[in-house]
N, C-alpha and C positions, 0 to 999 in steps of 0.2 A: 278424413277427419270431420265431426261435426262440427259447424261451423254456432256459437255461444251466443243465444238466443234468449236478448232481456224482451217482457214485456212490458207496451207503450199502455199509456191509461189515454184511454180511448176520450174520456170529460176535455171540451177547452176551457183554455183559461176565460175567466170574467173580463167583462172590458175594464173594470178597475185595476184588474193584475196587469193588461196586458198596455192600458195610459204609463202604469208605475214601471213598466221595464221599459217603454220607450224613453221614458223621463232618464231613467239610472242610464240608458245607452248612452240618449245624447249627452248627458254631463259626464259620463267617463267614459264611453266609448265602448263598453262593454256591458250585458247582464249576463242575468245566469236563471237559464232555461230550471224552474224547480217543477217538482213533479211530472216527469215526465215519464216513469217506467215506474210500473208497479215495486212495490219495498222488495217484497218475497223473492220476485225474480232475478234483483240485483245479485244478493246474496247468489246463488245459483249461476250467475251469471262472473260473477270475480273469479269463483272455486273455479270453473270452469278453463276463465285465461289463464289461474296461477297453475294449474295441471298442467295444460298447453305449455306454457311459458318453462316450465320444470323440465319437462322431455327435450325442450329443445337445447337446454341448457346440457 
């Protein structure tokens, strides 16, 4: 089985982005990592697991 291969965008985040997810952390405990895999390759990358996911089903 091939194993479902998104692409990472290789740009870091700004230090502006990355003061604002430490802030969002520490006050709820959580952020949310954005842009992290190119758009194109999600798409490619879902079709992929719901194919997987189908067969085994």
């Amino acid at each position: 089985m091939d194993f479902p291969n998104a692409k990472f965008i290789k740009a870091l985040y700004s230090d502006e982005e990355v003061n604002r997810m430490e802030l969002e952390f520490q006050e709820k405990g959580y952020t949310i990592l954005r842009n992290v895999f190119e758009r194109e390759s999600v798409k490619e990358y879902k079709a992929q697991l719901q194919e997987a996911a189908a067969r085994v089903s």
